[in-house]
C-alpha positions in Angstrom: 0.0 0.0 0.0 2.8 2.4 0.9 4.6 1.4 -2.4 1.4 2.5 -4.4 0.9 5.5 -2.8 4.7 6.6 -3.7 4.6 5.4 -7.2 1.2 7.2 -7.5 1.0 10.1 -5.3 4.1 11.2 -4.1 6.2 11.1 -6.8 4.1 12.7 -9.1 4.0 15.7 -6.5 7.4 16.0 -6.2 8.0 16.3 -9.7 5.5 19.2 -9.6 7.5 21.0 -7.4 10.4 20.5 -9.1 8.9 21.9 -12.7 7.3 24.9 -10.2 10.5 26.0 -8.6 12.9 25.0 -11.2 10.7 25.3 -14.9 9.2 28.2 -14.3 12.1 30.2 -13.4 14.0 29.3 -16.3 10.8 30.3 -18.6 11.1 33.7 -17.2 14.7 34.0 -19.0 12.9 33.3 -22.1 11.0 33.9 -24.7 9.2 31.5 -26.9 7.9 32.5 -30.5 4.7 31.0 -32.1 7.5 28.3 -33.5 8.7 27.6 -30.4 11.7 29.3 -31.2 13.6 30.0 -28.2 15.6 33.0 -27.6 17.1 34.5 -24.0 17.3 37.7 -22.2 20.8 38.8 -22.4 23.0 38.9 -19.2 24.7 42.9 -18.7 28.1 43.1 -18.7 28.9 46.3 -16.7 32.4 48.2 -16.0 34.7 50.8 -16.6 37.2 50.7 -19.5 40.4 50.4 -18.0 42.8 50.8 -20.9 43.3 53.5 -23.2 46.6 52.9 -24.1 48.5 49.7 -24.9 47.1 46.1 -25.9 45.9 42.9 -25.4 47.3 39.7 -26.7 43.7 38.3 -26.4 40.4 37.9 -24.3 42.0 35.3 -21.8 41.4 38.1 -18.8 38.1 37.9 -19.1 34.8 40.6 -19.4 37.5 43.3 -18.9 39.4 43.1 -22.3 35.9 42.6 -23.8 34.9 45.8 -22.5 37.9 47.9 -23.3 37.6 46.4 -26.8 33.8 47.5 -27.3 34.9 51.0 -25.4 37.5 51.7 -27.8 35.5 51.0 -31.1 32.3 52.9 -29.4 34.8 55.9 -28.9 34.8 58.5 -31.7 37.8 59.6 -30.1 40.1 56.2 -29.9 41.7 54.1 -32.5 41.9 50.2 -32.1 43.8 48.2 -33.7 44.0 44.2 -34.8 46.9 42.9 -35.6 49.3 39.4 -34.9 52.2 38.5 -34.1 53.9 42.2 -34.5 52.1 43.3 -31.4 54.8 43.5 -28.7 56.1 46.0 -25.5 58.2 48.3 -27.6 57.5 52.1 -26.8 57.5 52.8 -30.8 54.1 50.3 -30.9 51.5 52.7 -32.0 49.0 51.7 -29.3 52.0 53.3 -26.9 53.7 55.7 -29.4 50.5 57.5 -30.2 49.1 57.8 -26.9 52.5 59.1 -26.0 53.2 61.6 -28.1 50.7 62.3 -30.6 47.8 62.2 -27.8 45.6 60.0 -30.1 43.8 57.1 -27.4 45.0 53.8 -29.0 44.5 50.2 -27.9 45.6 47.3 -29.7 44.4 43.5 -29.9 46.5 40.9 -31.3 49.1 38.0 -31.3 50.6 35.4 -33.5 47.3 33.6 -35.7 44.9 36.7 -34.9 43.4 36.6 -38.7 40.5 38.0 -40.4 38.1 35.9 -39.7 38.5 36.4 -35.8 38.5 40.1 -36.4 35.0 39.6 -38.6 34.1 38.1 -35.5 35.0 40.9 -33.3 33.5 43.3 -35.5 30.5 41.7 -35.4 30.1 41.7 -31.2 30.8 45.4 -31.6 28.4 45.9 -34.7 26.0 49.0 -33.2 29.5 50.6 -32.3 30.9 50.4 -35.9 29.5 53.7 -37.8 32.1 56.2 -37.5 34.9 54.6 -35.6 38.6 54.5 -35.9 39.9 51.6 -36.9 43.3 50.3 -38.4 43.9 46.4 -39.4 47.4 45.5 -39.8 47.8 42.4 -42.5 50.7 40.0 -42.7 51.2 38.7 -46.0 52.1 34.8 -44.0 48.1 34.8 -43.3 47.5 33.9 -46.8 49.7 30.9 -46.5 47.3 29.4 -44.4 44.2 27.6 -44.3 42.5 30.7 -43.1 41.9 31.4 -38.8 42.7 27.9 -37.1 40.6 26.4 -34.6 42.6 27.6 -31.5 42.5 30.9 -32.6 39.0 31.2 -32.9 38.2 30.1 -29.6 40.7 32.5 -28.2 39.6 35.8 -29.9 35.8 35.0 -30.4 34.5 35.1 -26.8 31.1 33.2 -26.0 29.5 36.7 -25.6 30.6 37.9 -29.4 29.2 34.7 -30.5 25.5 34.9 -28.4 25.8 39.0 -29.6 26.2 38.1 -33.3 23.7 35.1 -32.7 20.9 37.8 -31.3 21.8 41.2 -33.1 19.0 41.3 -35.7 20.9 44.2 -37.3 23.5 41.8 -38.3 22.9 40.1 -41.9 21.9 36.9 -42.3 24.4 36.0 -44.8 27.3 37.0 -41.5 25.7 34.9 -39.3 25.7 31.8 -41.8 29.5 32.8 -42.4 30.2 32.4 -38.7 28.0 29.0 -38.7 29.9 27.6 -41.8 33.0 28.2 -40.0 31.9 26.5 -37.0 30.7 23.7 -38.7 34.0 22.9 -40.7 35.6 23.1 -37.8 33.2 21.5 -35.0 35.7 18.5 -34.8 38.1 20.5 -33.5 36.2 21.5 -30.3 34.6 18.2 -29.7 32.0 19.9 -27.8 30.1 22.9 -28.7 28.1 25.9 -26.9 24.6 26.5 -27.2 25.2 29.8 -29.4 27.7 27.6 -31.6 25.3 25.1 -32.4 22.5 27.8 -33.1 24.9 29.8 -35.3 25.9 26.9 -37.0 21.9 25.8 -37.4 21.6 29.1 -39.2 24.3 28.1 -42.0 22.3 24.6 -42.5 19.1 25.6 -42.1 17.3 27.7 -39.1 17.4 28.1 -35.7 15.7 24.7 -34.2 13.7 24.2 -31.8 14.6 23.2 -28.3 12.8 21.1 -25.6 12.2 22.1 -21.8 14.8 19.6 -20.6 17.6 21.5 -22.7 16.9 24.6 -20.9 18.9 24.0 -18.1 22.1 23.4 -19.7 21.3 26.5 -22.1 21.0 28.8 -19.1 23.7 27.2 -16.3 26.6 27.8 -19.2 26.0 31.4 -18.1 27.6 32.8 -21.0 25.1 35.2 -22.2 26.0 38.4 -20.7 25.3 41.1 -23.5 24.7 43.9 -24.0 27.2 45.8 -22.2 26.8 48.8 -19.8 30.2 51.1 -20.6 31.6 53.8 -18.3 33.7 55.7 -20.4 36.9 56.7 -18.8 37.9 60.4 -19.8 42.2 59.8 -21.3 44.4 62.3 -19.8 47.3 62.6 -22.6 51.1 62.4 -21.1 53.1 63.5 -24.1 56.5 61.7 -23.4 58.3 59.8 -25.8 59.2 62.8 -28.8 58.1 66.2 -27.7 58.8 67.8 -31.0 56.5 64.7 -33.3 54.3 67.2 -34.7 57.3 69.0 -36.2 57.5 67.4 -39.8 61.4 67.9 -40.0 61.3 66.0 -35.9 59.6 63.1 -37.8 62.3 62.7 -40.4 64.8 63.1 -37.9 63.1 60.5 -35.7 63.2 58.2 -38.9 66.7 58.4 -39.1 67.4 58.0 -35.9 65.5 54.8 -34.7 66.8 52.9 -38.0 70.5 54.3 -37.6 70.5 52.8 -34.0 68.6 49.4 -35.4 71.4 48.9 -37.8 74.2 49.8 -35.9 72.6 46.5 -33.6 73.0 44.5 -36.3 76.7 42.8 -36.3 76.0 39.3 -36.8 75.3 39.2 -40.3 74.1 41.0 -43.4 70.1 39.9 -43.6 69.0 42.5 -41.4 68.0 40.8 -38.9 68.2 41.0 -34.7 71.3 39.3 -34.0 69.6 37.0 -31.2 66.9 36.2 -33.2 69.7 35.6 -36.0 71.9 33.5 -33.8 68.9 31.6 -32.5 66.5 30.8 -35.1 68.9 31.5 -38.6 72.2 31.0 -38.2 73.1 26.9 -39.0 75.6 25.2 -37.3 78.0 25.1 -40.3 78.1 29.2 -40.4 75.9 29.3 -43.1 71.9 30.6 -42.4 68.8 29.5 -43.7 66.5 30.7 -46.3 63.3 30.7 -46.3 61.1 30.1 -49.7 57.5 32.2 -50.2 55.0 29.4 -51.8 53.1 30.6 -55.0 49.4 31.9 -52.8 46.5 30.3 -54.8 44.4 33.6 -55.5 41.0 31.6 -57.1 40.4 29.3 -53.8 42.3 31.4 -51.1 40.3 31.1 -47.5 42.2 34.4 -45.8 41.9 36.6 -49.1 37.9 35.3 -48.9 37.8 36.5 -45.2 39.6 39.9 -45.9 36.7 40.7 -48.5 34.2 39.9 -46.0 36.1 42.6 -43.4 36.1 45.3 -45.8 32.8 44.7 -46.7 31.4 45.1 -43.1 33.7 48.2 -42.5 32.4 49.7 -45.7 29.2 48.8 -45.2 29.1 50.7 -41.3 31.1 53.4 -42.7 34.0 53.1 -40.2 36.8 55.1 -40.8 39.2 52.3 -41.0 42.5 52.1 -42.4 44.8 48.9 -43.1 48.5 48.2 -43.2 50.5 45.5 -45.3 53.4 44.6 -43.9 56.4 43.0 -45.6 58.6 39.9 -45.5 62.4 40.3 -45.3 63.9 40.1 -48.9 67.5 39.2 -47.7 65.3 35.8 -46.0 63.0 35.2 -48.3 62.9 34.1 -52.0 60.6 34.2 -54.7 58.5 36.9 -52.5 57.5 37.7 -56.4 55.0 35.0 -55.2 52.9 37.5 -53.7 53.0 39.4 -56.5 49.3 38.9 -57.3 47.9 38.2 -54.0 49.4 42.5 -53.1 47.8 43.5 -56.0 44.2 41.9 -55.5 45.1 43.6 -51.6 45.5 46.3 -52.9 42.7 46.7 -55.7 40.1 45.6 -52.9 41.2 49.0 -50.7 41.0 51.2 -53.4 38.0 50.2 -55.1 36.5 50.6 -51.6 38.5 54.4 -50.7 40.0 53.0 -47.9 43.3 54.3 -46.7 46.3 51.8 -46.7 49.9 51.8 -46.0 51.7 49.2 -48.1 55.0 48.8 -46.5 55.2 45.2 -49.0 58.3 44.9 -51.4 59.3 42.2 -53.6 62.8 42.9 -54.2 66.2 43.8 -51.5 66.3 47.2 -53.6 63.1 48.4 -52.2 63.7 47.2 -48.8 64.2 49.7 -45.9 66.2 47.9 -43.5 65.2 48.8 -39.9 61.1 48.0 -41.1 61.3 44.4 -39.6 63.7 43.9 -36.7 63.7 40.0 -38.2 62.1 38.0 -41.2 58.4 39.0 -40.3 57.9 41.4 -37.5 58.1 45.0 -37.1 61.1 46.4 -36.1 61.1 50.3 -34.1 62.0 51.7 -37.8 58.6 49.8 -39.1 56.4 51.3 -36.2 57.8 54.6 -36.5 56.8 54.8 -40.2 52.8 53.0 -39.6 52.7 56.0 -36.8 53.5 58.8 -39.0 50.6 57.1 -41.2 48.3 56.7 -38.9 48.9 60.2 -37.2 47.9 61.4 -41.0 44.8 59.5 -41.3 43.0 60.1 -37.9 44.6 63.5 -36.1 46.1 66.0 -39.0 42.7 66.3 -40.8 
């Protein structure tokens, strides 16, 4: 008798106190559409921005680089930059150079395999900040070698807020969001399990949004990922010219020039590549004396993944008239042969910006004639003579007009 009353009675109220104190409460973070489509109320993120100069290497920190980065592109007064691998602590960095001693607000957001299909990404998150903001995207030409933004990259730079922001933003196209599901599809393998917003994203690119059932609701809500939109104090940045006093003096900036690559080269003593003579000794120099050379594959223009992505940036920034800018950096021709490789990939680069208006500096060469030593400090990445010459560029584009 006791044993029936259990099966029958008891457990069946229990159960209805669970759905009453656990369903219900979990409805009320939802909607439900007349197809039963689900959507949530977004979680704020709330906070000051903290950083109005220097950069991040990525979003590993947490809600706080997230905020600085949607700060800085919401600020008609601040320039952000994405870059890769360049991004380092050198004063001559634009994200420290300009603050410094031009007075523009600068942060920066990048390290090695930061491509353009993260920065899409990024875009995206900030997409109701976009119209009108300063913006500067510096490209290495090694990205094209690639298979476009790897897996690990992706996870690192797209944060589970972008992804539920671009997944909820009806201002965002449709044809975006299906881009950012196609890529998580291709690449679902890689993460062996996905989030809630991935697997709706990537729903979009095969066919809609589906529809979930009550006992999913749970795990959707206790990821607690969701926490957009954001709720930005905006910090007021006190300038602290310190690093050239005289920078808006034309002739100082020449001199500058001089002086930063005349003090890069007279580093050099190791050998005759133009390179950082630890990086030299570490990574080029062979054991026999002689160093190694480094061959530039032919880039496959027709079927090219990162050239695809590119496109796709310009189109957004064009598209939310941002007053962006981009920057092509080179390879070392004393390294590198047949750089002439790159010959057609530079020019489609290059077409795409003009054809657009958009502002470039293309610090690319093919040949050791047009090389400026000083530009790289080794094969790849910026040297002090390199920044100085992107901040006299950028000092053009967004404070002399």
């Amino acid at each position: 008798m006791l044993r029936h009353i259990t099966i029958y009675h008891l457990l069946p109220l229990f159960f209805a106190c669970v759905l009453i104190c656990i369903g219900f409460p979990i409805m009320e973070h939802f909607i439900t559409n007349e197809d039963d489509v689900i959507t949530y109320t977004n979680v704020l993120i709330e906070g000051k921005q903290d950083k109005s100069r220097g950069y991040y290497t990525n979003f590993k920190i947490g809600d706080q680089a997230e905020i600085d980065l949607i700060s800085s592109i919401k600020s008609r007064d601040q320039l952000t930059l994405f870059g890769s691998s360049e991004f380092n602590q050198s004063n001559y960095c634009s994200y420290h150079y300009l603050p410094d001693s031009v007075g523009i607000p600068t942060l920066g957001i990048g390290h090695g395999y930061h491509q353009h299909f993260s920065i899409l990404c990024e875009l995206l998150a900030a997409h109701d900040y976009l119209e009108n903001s300063k913006i500067s995207i510096f490209i290495s030409p090694g990205w094209f070698q690639t298979k476009g933004t790897n897996s690990e990259a992706f996870i690192e730079f797209v944060r589970p807020n972008f992804l539920s922001r671009i997944l909820e933003n009806p201002n965002i196209d449709r044809e975006l969001k299906i881009e950012v599901g196609k890529y998580i599809y291709n690449h679902e393998k890689d993460y062996g399990q996905i989030s809630h917003s991935m697997a709706y994203l990537k729903q979009i690119y095969l066919d809609d949004l589906p529809t979930i059932s009550i006992a999913g609701l749970n795990s959707y809500l206790s990821e607690n990922i969701y926490k957009t939109p954001y709720k930005l104090q905006k910090v007021t940045y006190k300038t602290e010219l310190k690093t050239i006093s005289e920078w808006n003096n034309t002739r100082a900036k020449n001199q500058s020039l001089q002086q930063v690559q005349e003090k890069f080269l007279s580093s050099v003593t190791s050998n005759k590549i133009y390179v950082n003579d630890d990086y030299y000794n570490k990574y080029i120099l062979r054991k026999n004396g002689t160093h190694k050379v480094g061959k530039v594959k032919d880039v496959d223009i027709a079927n090219n993944r990162e050239l695809e992505d590119f496109r796709m940036v310009v189109k957004l920034l064009t598209s939310k008239s941002v007053n962006c800018s981009f920057v092509i950096q080179p390879l070392n021709p004393y390294y590198y042969e047949n750089i002439d490789n790159l010959g057609s990939l530079m020019l489609e680069l290059t077409k795409e910006l003009d054809r657009n208006k958009i502002p470039y500096l293309n610090l690319f060469v093919s040949s050791k004639e047009e090389y400026e030593p000083g530009t790289l400090k080794d094969i790849m990445h910026l040297g002090n003579y390199g920044w100085m010459k992107i901040n006299k560029f950028l000092e053009k584009e967004y404070y002399d007009r």
